[in-house]
C-alpha positions in Angstrom: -15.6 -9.1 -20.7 -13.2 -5.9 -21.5 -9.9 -6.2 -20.3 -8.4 -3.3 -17.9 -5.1 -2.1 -19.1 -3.9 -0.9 -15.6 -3.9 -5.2 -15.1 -1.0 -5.2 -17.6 2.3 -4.7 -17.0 4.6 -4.0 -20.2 5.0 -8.0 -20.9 1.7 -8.3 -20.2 0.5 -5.5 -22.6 2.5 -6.9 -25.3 1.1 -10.3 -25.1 -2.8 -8.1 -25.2 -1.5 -6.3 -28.0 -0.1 -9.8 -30.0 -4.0 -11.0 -29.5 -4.5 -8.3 -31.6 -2.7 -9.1 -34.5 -0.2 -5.6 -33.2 3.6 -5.6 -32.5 5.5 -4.9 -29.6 5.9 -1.2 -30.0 2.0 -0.4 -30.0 1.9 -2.3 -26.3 4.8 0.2 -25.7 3.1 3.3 -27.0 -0.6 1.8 -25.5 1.7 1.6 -21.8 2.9 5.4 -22.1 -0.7 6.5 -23.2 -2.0 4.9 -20.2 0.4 5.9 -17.0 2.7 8.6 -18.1 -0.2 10.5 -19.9 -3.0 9.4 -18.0 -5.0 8.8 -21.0 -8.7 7.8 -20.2 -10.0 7.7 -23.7 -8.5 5.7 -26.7 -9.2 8.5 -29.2 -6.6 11.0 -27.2 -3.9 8.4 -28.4 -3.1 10.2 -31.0 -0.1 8.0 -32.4 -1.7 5.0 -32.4 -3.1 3.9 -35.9 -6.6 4.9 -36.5 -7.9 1.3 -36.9 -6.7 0.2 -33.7 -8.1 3.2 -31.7 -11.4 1.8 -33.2 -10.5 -1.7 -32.3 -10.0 -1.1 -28.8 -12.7 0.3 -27.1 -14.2 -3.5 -28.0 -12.1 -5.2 -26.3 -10.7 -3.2 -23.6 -11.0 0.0 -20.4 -9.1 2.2 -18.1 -11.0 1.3 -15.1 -10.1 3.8 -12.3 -11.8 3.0 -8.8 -15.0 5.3 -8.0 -14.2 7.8 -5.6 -15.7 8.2 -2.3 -14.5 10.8 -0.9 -11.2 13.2 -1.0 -9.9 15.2 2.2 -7.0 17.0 2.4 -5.4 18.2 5.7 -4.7 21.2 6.7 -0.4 19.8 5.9 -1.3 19.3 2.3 -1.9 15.4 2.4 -4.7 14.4 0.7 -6.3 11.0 1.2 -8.8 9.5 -0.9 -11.5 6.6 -0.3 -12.1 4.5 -3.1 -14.9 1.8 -4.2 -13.9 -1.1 -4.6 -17.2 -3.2 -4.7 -19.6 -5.3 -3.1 -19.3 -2.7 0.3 -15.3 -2.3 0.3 -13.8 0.4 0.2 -9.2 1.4 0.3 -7.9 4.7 1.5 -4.9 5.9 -0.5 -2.7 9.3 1.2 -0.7 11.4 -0.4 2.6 13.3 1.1 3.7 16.3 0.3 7.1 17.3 0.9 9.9 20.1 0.2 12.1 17.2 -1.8 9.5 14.7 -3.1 6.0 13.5 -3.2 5.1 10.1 -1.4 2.3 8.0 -1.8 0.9 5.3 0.8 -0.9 2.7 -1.4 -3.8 -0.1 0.1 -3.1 -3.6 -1.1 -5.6 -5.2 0.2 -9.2 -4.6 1.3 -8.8 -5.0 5.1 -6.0 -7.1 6.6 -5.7 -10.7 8.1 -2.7 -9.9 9.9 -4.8 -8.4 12.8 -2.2 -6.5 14.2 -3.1 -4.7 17.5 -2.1 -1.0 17.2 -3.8 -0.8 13.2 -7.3 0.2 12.7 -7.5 -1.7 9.5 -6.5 -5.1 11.4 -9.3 -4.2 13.4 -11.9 -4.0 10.2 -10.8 -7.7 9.4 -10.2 -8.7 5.7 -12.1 -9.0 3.1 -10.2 -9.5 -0.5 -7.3 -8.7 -2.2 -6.9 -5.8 -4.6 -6.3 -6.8 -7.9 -3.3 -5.6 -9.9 -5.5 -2.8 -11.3 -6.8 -1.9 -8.3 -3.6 -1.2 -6.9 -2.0 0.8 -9.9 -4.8 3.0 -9.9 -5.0 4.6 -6.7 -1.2 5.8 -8.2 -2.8 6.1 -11.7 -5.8 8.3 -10.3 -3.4 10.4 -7.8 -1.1 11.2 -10.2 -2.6 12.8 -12.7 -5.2 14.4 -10.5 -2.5 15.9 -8.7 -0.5 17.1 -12.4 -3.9 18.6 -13.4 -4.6 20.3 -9.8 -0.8 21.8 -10.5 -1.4 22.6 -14.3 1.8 20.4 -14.3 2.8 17.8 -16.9 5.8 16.8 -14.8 5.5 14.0 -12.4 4.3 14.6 -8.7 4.6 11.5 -7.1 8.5 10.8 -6.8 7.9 8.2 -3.8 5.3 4.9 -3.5 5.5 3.2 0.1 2.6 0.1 0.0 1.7 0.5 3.5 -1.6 1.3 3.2 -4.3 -1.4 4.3 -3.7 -4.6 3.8 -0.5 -7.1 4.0 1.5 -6.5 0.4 3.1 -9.7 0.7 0.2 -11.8 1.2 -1.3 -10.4 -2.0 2.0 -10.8 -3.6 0.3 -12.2 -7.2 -1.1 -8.5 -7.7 1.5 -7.2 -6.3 4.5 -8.1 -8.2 3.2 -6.8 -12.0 2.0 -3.9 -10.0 5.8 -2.9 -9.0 6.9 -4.0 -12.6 4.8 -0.7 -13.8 6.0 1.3 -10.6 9.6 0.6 -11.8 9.3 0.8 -15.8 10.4 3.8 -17.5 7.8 3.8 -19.7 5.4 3.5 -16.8 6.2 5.6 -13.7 10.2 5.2 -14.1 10.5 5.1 -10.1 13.9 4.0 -8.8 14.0 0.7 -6.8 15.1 3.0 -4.1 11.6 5.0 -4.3 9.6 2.1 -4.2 9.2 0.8 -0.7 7.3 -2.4 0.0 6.1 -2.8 4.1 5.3 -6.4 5.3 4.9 -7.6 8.5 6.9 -10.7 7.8 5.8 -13.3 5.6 9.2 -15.0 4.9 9.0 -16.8 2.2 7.7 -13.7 0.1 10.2 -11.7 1.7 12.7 -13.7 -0.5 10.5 -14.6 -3.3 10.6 -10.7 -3.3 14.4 -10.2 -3.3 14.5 -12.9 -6.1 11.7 -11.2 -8.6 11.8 -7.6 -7.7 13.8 -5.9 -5.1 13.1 -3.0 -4.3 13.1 -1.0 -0.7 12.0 -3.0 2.1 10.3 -1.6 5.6 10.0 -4.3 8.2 6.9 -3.7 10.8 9.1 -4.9 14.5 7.4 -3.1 16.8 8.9 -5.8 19.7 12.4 -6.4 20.7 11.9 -10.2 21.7 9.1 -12.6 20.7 7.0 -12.7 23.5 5.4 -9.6 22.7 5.5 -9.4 19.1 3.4 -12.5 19.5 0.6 -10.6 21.5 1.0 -7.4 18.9 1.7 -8.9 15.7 -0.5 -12.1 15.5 1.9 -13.4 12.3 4.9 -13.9 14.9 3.4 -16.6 15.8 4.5 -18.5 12.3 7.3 -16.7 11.7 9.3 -15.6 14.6 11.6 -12.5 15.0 15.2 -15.2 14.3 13.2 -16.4 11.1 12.3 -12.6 10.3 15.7 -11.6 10.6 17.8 -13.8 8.4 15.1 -13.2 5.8 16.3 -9.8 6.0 20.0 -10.8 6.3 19.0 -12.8 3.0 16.8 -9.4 1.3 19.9 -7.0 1.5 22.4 -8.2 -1.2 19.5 -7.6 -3.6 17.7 -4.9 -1.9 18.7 -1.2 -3.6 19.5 0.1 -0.1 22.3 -1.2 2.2 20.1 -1.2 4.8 16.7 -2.4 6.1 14.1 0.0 7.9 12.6 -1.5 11.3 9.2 0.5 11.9 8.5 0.4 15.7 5.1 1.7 17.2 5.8 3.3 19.9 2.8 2.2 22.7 2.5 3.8 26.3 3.7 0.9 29.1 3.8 -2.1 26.2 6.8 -1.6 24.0 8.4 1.5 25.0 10.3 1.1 28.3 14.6 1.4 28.8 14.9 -2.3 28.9 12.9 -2.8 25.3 15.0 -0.1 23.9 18.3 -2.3 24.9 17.0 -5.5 23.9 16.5 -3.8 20.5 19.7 -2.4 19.9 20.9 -6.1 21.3 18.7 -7.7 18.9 19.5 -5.4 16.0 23.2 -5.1 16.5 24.2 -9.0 17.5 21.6 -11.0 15.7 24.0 -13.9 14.0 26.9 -12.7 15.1 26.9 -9.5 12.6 23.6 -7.6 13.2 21.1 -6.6 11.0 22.7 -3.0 8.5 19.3 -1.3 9.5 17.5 2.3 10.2 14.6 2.5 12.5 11.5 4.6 12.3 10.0 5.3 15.8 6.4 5.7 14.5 4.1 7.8 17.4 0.9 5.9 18.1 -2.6 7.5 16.4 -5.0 6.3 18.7 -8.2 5.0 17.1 -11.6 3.5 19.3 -11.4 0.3 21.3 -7.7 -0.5 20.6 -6.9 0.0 24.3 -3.7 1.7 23.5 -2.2 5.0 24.1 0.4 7.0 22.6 4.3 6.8 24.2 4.6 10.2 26.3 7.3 12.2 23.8 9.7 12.1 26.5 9.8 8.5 26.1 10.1 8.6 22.6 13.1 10.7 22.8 14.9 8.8 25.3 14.0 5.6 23.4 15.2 7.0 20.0 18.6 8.3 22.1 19.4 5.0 23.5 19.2 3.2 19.8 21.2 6.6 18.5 23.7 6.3 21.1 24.0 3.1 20.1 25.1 3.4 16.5 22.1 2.7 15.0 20.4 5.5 12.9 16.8 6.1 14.5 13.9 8.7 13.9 10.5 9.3 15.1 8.1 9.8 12.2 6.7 12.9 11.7 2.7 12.7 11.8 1.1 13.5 8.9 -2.2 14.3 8.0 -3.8 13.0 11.5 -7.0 15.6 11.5 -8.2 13.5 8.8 -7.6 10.4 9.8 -4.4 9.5 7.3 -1.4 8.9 10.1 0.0 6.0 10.0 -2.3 3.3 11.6 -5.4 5.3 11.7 -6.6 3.8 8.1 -9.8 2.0 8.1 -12.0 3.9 10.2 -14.2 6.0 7.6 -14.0 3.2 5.5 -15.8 1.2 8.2 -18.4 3.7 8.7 -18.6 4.1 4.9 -18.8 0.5 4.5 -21.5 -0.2 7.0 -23.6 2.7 4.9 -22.6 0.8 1.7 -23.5 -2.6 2.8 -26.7 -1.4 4.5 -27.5 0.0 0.8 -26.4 -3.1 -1.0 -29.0 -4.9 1.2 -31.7 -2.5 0.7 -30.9 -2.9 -3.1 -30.8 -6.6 -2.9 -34.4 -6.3 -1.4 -36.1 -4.3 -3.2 -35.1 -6.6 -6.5 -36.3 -9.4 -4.8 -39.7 -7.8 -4.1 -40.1 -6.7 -8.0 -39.6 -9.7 -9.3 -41.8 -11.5 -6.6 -44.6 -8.6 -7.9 -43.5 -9.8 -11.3 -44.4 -13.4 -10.8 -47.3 -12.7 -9.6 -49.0 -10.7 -12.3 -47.2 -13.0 -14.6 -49.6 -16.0 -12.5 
């Protein structure tokens, strides 16, 4: 079985390259081919000795992920649908704006986290990405977007991995994944630019700040445990006290001096006067010195059967005031993208219907093979 490159990070990539009988310095010049040209055929890489253009083909691909489909809004964010197999499918969006280029990424096919305001907990899970996978929904975006611009000078300033799935639950793929992100002869993304979003898994939040800090985005979205139990299932293990000193913990490594709390703002669940001052309690006092943060106020996108509504924007404001007033630096997202179906928390739902269509085909398939090799037998009796 070939090997795909966009599995390697540089360490990695050497020790592909050593297998080879090659030095160091052709994994280099292999890793630059790859992400910062966007190389898709070993006979482009010009610098690389002749024998060992031949040589790899053998043994090795650049697998991007089939895609789906492509949309882009009437904003300028694009989101693509990719394969990834056996019915599953991830959304990636890009985000245009005047002083960089941001893109969400999927880690995982689905979620397990289950949370109630997300359309992908909804879906349910169904695998991890691999490291691949992940790197080339940036790999694919990337240079689509540099050819789309006739541009050989890098689009995507920004990754946030807050697109389906959990990061830190797949935090195997993950890591070699932001080792590429970060390495200049990958993307060369500062730490800063690189945000990972978790929900709160704890011990990878500091397995994280060990290994690979880089920005951190904490989902909240509930001043006191009570309700983040009933809206984010992983509470439960890992309640908001446990949460918070693993951020007290993140932030003399993190690349920021601060953390950002992401709050969904929900109609009559999470939104009234006395959840906004148990916040800025919460936020400001916990262990006696308060957690240095930002918090992003993120507007509800309402998707079927979720049962929840959007907080009135009069709400929002006087929420966002009361955490402002307070000292603590608040704003409401800006949605992006929501006429086709990229906003924040509205990811999952083509690829349900998609994935019903692909599944139904897969079955078909599956059938039909059955019944030639049953009419095989037979004439073969």
């Amino acid at each position: 079985m070939k090997s795909n490159l966009l599995d390697f990070d540089l360490d990695a990539m050497a020790a592909f390259c050593e297998t080879l009988g090659e030095k160091r310095f052709r994994a280099v010049q292999l890793f630059r081919w790859v992400h910062q040209k966007g190389a898709r055929r070993f006979d482009d890489m010009t610098d690389l000795a002749r024998s060992l253009r031949a040589k790899l083909p053998e043994v090795c691909e650049i697998e991007d992920l089939p895609v789906l489909s492509r949309q882009s809004s009437s904003d300028g964010t694009i989101k693509w649908l990719f394969d990834v197999g056996d019915g599953n499918a991830v959304e990636t969006v890009f985000i245009p704006e005047t002083d960089r280029g941001t893109l969400c990424v999927s880690s995982q096919a689905g979620c397990a986290v289950g949370c109630r305001f997300c359309s992908t907990g909804h879906q349910g899970f169904s695998r991890n990405l691999t490291t691949g996978e992940i790197l080339a929904q940036l790999w694919h975006a990337e240079h689509f977007l540099r050819r789309a611009l006739s541009t050989q000078e890098r689009v995507i300033t920004n990754v946030v991995m807050m697109g389906m799935g959990e990061p830190l639950q797949n935090y195997a793929a993950l890591f070699p994944a932001l080792r590429v992100m970060l390495d200049d002869h990958g993307y060369g993304l500062s730490r800063r630019r690189v945000t990972v979003s978790t929900s709160g898994v704890v011990p990878m939040m500091d397995r994280l700040a060990a290994e690979c800090p880089v920005a951190l985005a904490v989902s909240l979205h509930a001043p006191n445990d009570q309700l983040r139990d009933s809206l984010v299932p992983l509470n439960r293990k890992y309640p908001i006290a446990e949460l918070l000193d693993a951020c007290l913990r993140y932030l003399p490594r993190a690349p920021r001096d601060f953390i950002t709390f992401e709050y969904c703002m929900l109609d009559g669940v999470n939104d009234r006067p006395e959840h906004a001052d148990q916040l800025v309690a919460l936020i400001r006092g916990h262990a006696g010195v308060g957690v240095p943060s930002k918090v992003n106020l993120i507007p509800f996108n309402p998707f079927p059967d979720s049962g929840l509504k959007c907080s009135p924007k009069d709400v929002v404001a006087r929420f966002a005031k009361t955490l402002n007033d307070a000292g603590i630096v608040t704003t409401v997202r800006k949605t992006r993208g929501d006429d086709i179906d990229a906003a924040c928390g509205q990811l999952a739902g083509d690829v349900m219907d998609r994935t019903r269509v692909a599944q139904r085909q897969a079955r078909l398939r599956t059938a039909q093979q059955q019944t030639i090799r049953f009419v095989e037998r037979v004439k073969q009796a």
